[in-house]
DOVEX-967210 format. One line per field, with one value per residue (C-alpha): z, y, x negated. Coordinates in steps of 0.02 Angstrom, whole numbers, plus 50000, padded with zeros to 5 digits. Each point is the difference from the previous one (the first is absolute). Example, Ala and Ser with C-alpha at 12.3 -4.5 7.8 and 13.67 -1.06 7.14 Angstrom:
BEGIN
z <- (50390_49967)
y <- (49775_50172)
x <- (49385_49931)
//
This chain:
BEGIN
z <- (54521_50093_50129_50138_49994_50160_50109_49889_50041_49841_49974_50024_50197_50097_50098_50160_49961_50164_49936_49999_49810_49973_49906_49914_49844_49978_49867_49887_49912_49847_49917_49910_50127_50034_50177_49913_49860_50105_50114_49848_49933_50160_49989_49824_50047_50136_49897_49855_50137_50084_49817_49962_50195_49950_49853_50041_50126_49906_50046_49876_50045_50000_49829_49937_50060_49909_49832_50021_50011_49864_49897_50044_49847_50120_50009_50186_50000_49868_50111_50142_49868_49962_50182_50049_49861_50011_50189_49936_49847_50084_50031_49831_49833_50088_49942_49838_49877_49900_49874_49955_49852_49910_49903_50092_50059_50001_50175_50077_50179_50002_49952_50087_50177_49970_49960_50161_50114_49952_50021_50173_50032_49956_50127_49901_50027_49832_49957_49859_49922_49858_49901_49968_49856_50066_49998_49878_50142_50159_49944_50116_49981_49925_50032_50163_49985_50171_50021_49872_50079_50169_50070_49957_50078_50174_50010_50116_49888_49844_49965_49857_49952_49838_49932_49852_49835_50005_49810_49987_49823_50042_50119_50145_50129_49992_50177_49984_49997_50179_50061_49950_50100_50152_50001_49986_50136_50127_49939_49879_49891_49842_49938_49869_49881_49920_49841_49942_49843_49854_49824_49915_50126_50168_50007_50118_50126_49923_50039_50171_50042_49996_49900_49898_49998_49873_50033_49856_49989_49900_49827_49997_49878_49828_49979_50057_49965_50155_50079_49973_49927_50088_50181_49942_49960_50182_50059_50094_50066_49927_50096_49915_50148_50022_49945_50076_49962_49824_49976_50003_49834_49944_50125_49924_49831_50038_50084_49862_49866_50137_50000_49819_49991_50137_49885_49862_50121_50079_50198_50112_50118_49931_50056_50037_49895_50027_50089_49943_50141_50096_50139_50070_50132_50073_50042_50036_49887_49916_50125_50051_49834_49956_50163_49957_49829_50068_50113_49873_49891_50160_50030_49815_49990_50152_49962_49805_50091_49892_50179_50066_49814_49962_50206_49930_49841_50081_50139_49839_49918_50171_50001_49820_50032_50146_49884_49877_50136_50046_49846_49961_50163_50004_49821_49893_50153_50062_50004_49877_49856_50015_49954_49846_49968_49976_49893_49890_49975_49974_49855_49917_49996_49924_49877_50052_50008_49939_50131_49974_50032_50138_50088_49988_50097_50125_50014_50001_50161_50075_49963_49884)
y <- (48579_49862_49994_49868_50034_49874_50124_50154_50077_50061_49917_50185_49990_49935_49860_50090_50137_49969_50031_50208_50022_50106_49891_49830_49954_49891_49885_50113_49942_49958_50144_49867_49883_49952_50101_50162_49949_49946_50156_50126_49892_50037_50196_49992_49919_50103_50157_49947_49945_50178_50092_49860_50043_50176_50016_49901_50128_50143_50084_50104_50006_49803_50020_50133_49865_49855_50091_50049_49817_49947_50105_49957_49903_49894_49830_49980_50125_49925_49827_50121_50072_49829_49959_50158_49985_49825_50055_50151_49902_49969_50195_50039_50026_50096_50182_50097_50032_50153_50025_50188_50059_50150_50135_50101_50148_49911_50028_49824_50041_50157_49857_49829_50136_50076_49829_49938_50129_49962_49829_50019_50123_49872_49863_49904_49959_50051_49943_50105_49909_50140_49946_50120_50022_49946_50092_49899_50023_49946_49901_50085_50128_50176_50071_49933_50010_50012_50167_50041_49910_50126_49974_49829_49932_50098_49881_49851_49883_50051_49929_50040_49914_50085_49845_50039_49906_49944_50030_49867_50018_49980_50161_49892_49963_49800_49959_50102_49859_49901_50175_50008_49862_50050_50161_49881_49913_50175_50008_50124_50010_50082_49985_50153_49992_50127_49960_50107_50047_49936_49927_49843_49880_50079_49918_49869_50067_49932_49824_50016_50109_49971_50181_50096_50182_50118_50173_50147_50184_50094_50037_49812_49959_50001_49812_49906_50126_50043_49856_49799_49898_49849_50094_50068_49816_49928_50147_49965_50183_50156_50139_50196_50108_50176_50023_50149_50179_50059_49833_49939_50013_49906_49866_49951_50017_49872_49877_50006_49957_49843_49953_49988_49916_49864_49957_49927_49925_49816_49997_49928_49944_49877_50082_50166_50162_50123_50156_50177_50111_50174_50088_50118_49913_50167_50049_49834_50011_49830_49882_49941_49949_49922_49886_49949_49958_49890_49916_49975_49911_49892_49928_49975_49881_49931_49942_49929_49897_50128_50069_49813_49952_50139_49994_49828_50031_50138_49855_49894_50157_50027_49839_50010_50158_49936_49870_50124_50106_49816_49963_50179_50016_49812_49992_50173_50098_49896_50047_49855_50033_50185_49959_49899_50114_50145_49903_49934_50185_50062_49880_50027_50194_49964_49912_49836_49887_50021_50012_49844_49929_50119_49932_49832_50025_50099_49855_49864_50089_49995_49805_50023)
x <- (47400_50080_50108_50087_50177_50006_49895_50060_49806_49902_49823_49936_50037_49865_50028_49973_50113_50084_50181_49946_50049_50155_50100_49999_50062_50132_50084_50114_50176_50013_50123_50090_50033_50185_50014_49982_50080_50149_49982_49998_50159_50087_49963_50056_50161_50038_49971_50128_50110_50008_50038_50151_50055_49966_50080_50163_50025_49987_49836_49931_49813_49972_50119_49871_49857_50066_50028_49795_49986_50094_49928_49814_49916_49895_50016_50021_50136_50084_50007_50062_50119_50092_50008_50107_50108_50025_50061_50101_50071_50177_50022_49994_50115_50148_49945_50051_49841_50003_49878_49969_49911_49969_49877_49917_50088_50157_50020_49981_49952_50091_50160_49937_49994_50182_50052_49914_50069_50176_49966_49950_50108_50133_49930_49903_49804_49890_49826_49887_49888_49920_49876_49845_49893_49812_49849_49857_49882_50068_50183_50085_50148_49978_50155_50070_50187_50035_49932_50140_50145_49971_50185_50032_49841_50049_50177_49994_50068_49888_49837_49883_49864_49889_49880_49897_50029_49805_49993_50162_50105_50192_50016_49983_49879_49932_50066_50157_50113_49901_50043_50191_50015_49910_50118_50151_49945_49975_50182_50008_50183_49938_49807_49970_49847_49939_49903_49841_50060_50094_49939_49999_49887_50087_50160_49929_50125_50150_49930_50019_50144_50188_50052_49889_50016_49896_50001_49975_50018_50124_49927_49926_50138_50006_50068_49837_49856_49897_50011_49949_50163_49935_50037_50173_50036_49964_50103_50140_50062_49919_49988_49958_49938_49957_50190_50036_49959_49952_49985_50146_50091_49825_50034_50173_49939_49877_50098_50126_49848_49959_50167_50009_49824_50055_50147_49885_49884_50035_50035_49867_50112_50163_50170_49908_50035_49835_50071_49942_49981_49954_49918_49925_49880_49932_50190_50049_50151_50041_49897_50187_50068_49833_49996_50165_49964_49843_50142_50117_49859_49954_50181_49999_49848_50026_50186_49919_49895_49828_49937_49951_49973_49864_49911_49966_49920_49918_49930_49944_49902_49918_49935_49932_49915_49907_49963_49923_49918_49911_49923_49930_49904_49961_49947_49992_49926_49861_49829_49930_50156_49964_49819_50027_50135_49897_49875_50142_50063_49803_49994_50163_49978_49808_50087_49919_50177_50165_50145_50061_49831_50001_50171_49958_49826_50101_50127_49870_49909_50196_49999_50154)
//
């Protein structure tokens, strides 16, 4: 069928039709031409510009909007993403990070909440940002930590935000540090995140927090058994909770085997002596001592010159991991390597290649 655009008629209309036909048809626009383009541009713009505006002044429901955006794996998004924290980007780096890690049962959120009350109790504004394990079928969070942090999340100047880990080693989510600095920029004081777990592969967190805090349970003792030496390495104030009760003779038991542990281990952090501590997080007994310790660490680093030092080795790992993040889903995650991929692996399990044959196939497909 033909049709001229110049009289917008179809051939199908008689020529006497006498102008009776219900509608016409008329020339369309091309969904790539630069006026949409340029209008969707605007929208875009507009949007990132109300979360910056948002976020600078503290509102919690644009904050809760750009963290969904930041951690969106689409590509658009992740234009969108750049653009609001290239806006934000002069907001940020004035909070304290704790990192805050631990086996489960340990106590975290019962802790990170009693430590968050008193924080806010005390004036200042505190951000959650606890990372869940992620269900195989969906990637989001199974347990939801703020259903367990009731009181906290019902102060004004709390916010928690529970992101799932997405199947990501280091007990951190992947956008966790994009949000850090979207809660520094809403003006939050202290940023608390709550690891998954702990074991060999999640000590992520201490790459992108300023103190690293591992909490245990009393009877996890016994020099280093029970728990990863790796993590009690990084540690820069242990904390043994649950010590109250029946369990509290256990509790200084243990922290006297940590103490003698940490002796024979080398510090993580030059000029820093790892503290050995107690609480009891469901009685809030300790919580004071323990912020004060975290203080006293702060002024410490901060007057050695570490704190700025160690933000900017943290910047440089960012960048790296982007970097590695880039070539997987450019290279090791597209459809056409995944192909060959499978047909390399098919052969080397039929006993068809070796696996050096079978790496440099792989590598030759990857151009390298």
């Amino acid at each position: 069928m033909t049709m001229d655009l110049k009289t917008s008629v179809p051939e199908w209309i008689p020529e006497n039709y006498d102008k009776k036909v219900a509608g016409k048809v008329v020339e369309g626009c091309n969904a790539e031409s630069t006026v949409i383009k340029n209008k969707l541009s605007k929208r875009h713009n507009q949007d990132v510009e109300s979360l910056a505006e948002g976020i600078s002044s503290g509102n919690m429901a644009l904050l809760s909007k750009a963290i969904t955006l930041i951690e969106s794996n689409s590509s658009k998004h992740l234009i969108l993403t750049q653009e609001l924290l290239r806006k934000i980007l002069p907001l940020t780096g004035k909070s304290i990070r704790i990192g805050i890690t631990g086996p489960p049962g340990a106590g975290k959120s019962t802790f990170i909440e009693s430590l968050g009350n008193f924080l806010v109790d005390s004036g200042l504004k505190v951000a959650v940002l606890a990372i869940d394990p992620s269900s195989t079928v969906t990637k989001g969070s199974i347990l939801g930590d703020k259903t367990r942090m009731e009181l906290l999340s019902r102060k004004a100047n709390a916010f928690i935000r529970p992101s799932p880990s997405g199947g990501n080693l280091g007990g951190v989510a992947r956008k966790t540090r994009e949000t850090i600095l979207a809660c520094e920029a809403a003006g939050f004081n202290i940023i608390l995140i709550e690891t998954i777990g702990v074991g060999q592969s999640e000590i992520t967190v201490r790459s992108i927090v300023d103190v690293f805090l591992l909490l245990l349970l009393p009877g996890s003792g016994d020099e280093l058994q029970g728990i990863k030496k790796g993590v009690v390495e990084l540690t820069d104030i242990l904390v043994i909770n649950k010590a109250d009760g029946n369990y509290k003779d256990r509790a200084n038991l243990t922290m006297a085997s940590y103490k003698s542990a940490l002796n024979l281990l080398h510090s993580p952090t030059e000029g820093w002596k790892p503290q050995v501590m107690s609480c009891s997080a469901i009685n809030n007994q300790g919580i004071d001592k323990i912020w004060s310790v975290i203080n006293e660490f702060i002024i410490n680093t901060k007057s050695s010159g570490i704190f700025s030092h160690r933000r900017n080795e943290q910047l440089i790992k960012w960048l790296y991991g982007m970097l590695d993040e880039y070539i997987f889903h450019k290279y090791l995650n597209n459809k056409k390597f995944k192909a060959e991929k499978n047909l390399i692996e098919s052969e080397l399990l039929a006993g068809n290649t070796t696996t050096t044959e079978a790496f440099e196939k792989l590598t030759r497909i990857l151009g390298l």
